[in-house]
N, C-alpha and C positions, 0 to 999 in steps of 0.2 A: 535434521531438524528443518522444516520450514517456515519461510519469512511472511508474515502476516499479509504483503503483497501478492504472496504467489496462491492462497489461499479461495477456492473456489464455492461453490455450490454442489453441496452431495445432489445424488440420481435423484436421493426421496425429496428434496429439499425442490428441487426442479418439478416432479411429478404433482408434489400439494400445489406449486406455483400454477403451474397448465391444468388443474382441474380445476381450480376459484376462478380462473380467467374464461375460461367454456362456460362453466356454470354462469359467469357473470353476460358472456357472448350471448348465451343460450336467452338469458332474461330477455336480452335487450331485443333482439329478435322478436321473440312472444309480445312483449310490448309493442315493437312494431305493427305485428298482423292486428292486435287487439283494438289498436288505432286505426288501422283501414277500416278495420271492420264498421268500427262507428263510426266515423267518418261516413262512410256509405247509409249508415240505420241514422243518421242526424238529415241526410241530406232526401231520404224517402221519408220522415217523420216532417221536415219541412214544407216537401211540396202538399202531402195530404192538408197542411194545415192552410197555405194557400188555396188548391182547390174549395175544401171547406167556405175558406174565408169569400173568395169568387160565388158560392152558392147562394151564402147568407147575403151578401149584393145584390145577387139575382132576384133572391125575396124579399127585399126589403125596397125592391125598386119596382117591382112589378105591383100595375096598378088593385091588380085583383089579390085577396090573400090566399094562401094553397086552403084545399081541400082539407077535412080533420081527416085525420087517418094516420096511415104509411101508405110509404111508398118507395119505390129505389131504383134506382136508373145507375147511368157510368157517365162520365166525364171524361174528357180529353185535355192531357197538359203534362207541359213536358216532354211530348210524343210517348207517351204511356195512358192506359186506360185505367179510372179509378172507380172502384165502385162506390157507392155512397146508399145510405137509407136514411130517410127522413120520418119523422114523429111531429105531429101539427096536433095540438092540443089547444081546448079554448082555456083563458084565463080572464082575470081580473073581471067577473061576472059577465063574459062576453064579451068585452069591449075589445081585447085583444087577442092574439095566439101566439101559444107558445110553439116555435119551431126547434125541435133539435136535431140535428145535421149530425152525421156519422159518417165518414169515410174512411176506406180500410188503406191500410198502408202496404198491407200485403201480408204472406206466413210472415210470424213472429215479430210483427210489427203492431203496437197499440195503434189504434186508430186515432184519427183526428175528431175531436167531438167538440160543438160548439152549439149552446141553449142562448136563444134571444128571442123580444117578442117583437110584434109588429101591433099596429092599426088592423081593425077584421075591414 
Protein backbone atom coordinates (compact mmCIF):
# COMPACT_ATOMS: atom_id res chain seq x y z
CA UNK A 1 0.00 0.00 0.00
CA UNK A 2 1.28 3.37 -0.63
CA UNK A 3 1.58 6.51 1.73
CA UNK A 4 -0.24 9.58 0.30
CA UNK A 5 3.53 11.15 0.30
CA UNK A 6 5.03 8.97 -1.98
CA UNK A 7 2.09 9.41 -4.36
CA UNK A 8 2.94 11.03 -7.79
CA UNK A 9 1.60 12.45 -11.17
CA UNK A 10 0.23 9.55 -13.77
CA UNK A 11 2.13 9.97 -17.56
CA UNK A 12 -1.57 11.29 -18.73
CA UNK A 13 -1.95 13.63 -15.78
CA UNK A 14 1.70 15.01 -16.86
CA UNK A 15 0.76 15.11 -20.78
CA UNK A 16 -2.71 17.20 -20.22
CA UNK A 17 -0.27 19.42 -17.87
CA UNK A 18 2.67 20.14 -21.00
CA UNK A 19 -0.09 20.49 -23.59
CA UNK A 20 -2.19 23.70 -21.56
CA UNK A 21 1.22 25.05 -20.99
CA UNK A 22 2.40 25.16 -25.01
CA UNK A 23 -0.97 25.92 -25.83
CA UNK A 24 -0.74 28.77 -23.23
CA UNK A 25 3.34 29.41 -24.60
CA UNK A 26 1.97 29.19 -27.89
CA UNK A 27 -0.67 32.20 -27.18
CA UNK A 28 1.64 34.38 -25.65
CA UNK A 29 4.02 34.21 -28.61
CA UNK A 30 1.30 35.07 -31.31
CA UNK A 31 0.49 37.99 -28.99
CA UNK A 32 3.75 38.96 -29.14
CA UNK A 33 4.36 39.09 -33.15
CA UNK A 34 0.61 40.63 -33.24
CA UNK A 35 2.15 43.60 -31.04
CA UNK A 36 5.20 44.22 -33.19
CA UNK A 37 3.34 44.08 -35.83
CA UNK A 38 1.25 47.14 -34.65
CA UNK A 39 3.58 48.63 -33.26
CA UNK A 40 5.26 48.98 -36.55
CA UNK A 41 1.34 49.99 -38.57
CA UNK A 42 0.97 52.78 -35.33
CA UNK A 43 4.25 54.15 -35.95
CA UNK A 44 3.81 54.27 -40.28
CA UNK A 45 0.11 55.61 -39.60
CA UNK A 46 1.80 58.28 -37.40
CA UNK A 47 4.28 59.72 -39.61
CA UNK A 48 1.72 59.93 -42.67
CA UNK A 49 -0.30 61.96 -40.25
CA UNK A 50 2.62 64.28 -39.47
CA UNK A 51 3.61 64.54 -42.99
CA UNK A 52 -0.18 65.29 -43.82
CA UNK A 53 -0.12 67.68 -40.99
CA UNK A 54 3.46 69.43 -42.46
CA UNK A 55 1.44 69.97 -45.80
CA UNK A 56 -1.77 71.46 -44.55
CA UNK A 57 1.19 74.20 -42.88
CA UNK A 58 2.51 74.60 -46.07
CA UNK A 59 -0.96 75.67 -47.39
CA UNK A 60 -2.11 77.37 -44.99
CA UNK A 61 1.17 79.51 -44.96
CA UNK A 62 1.68 80.12 -48.40
CA UNK A 63 0.70 83.35 -49.47
CA UNK A 64 -0.99 82.40 -52.71
CA UNK A 65 -3.91 79.58 -52.53
CA UNK A 66 -3.41 76.16 -54.60
CA UNK A 67 -4.84 75.90 -57.85
CA UNK A 68 -8.64 74.02 -57.82
CA UNK A 69 -8.05 70.73 -59.20
CA UNK A 70 -5.67 67.65 -58.00
CA UNK A 71 -2.64 67.16 -57.80
CA UNK A 72 0.09 64.83 -56.22
CA UNK A 73 3.75 64.90 -55.61
CA UNK A 74 5.89 62.77 -52.66
CA UNK A 75 7.34 64.22 -49.66
CA UNK A 76 10.31 63.37 -47.70
CA UNK A 77 10.41 62.51 -43.77
CA UNK A 78 11.73 60.27 -41.69
CA UNK A 79 14.09 59.37 -44.59
CA UNK A 80 11.25 57.58 -46.37
CA UNK A 81 9.28 58.85 -49.44
CA UNK A 82 5.40 59.62 -49.05
CA UNK A 83 3.24 60.05 -51.66
CA UNK A 84 0.34 62.44 -51.11
CA UNK A 85 -2.65 63.80 -53.47
CA UNK A 86 -4.44 66.78 -53.05
CA UNK A 87 -8.19 67.91 -53.77
CA UNK A 88 -8.65 71.93 -53.73
CA UNK A 89 -12.20 72.68 -54.10
CA UNK A 90 -13.90 76.34 -53.81
CA UNK A 91 -16.22 76.77 -50.89
CA UNK A 92 -18.30 79.18 -48.82
CA UNK A 93 -19.56 81.04 -52.38
CA UNK A 94 -15.85 81.59 -53.27
CA UNK A 95 -14.39 83.15 -50.43
CA UNK A 96 -12.50 80.12 -49.58
CA UNK A 97 -11.11 76.61 -50.50
CA UNK A 98 -11.47 73.55 -49.57
CA UNK A 99 -8.06 71.42 -49.41
CA UNK A 100 -8.12 67.82 -48.75
CA UNK A 101 -4.76 66.18 -48.25
CA UNK A 102 -4.36 62.42 -48.76
CA UNK A 103 -1.25 60.57 -48.06
CA UNK A 104 -0.56 57.00 -48.36
CA UNK A 105 0.96 55.07 -45.58
CA UNK A 106 1.94 52.29 -47.82
CA UNK A 107 0.33 48.38 -48.82
CA UNK A 108 -2.33 47.84 -46.25
CA UNK A 109 -2.05 51.02 -44.58
CA UNK A 110 -5.26 53.55 -44.39
CA UNK A 111 -4.02 56.67 -45.51
CA UNK A 112 -3.71 59.86 -43.65
CA UNK A 113 -6.44 62.28 -44.75
CA UNK A 114 -7.04 65.68 -43.59
CA UNK A 115 -10.06 68.41 -45.11
CA UNK A 116 -9.45 72.23 -44.05
CA UNK A 117 -10.11 75.46 -45.57
CA UNK A 118 -8.17 78.37 -46.20
CA UNK A 119 -8.71 82.38 -47.43
CA UNK A 120 -8.69 82.20 -51.73
Amino acid sequence: MMRSGQRGFTLLEMLVALTIFSIAGLALVRLQAVSARTSVDLRTRTLAQVVARNLMVERLTDPAAPALGTSEGTAENAGAQWRWAQQVEEGDEGRLVVITLRVDGGPGQSPAVLTFGRAK
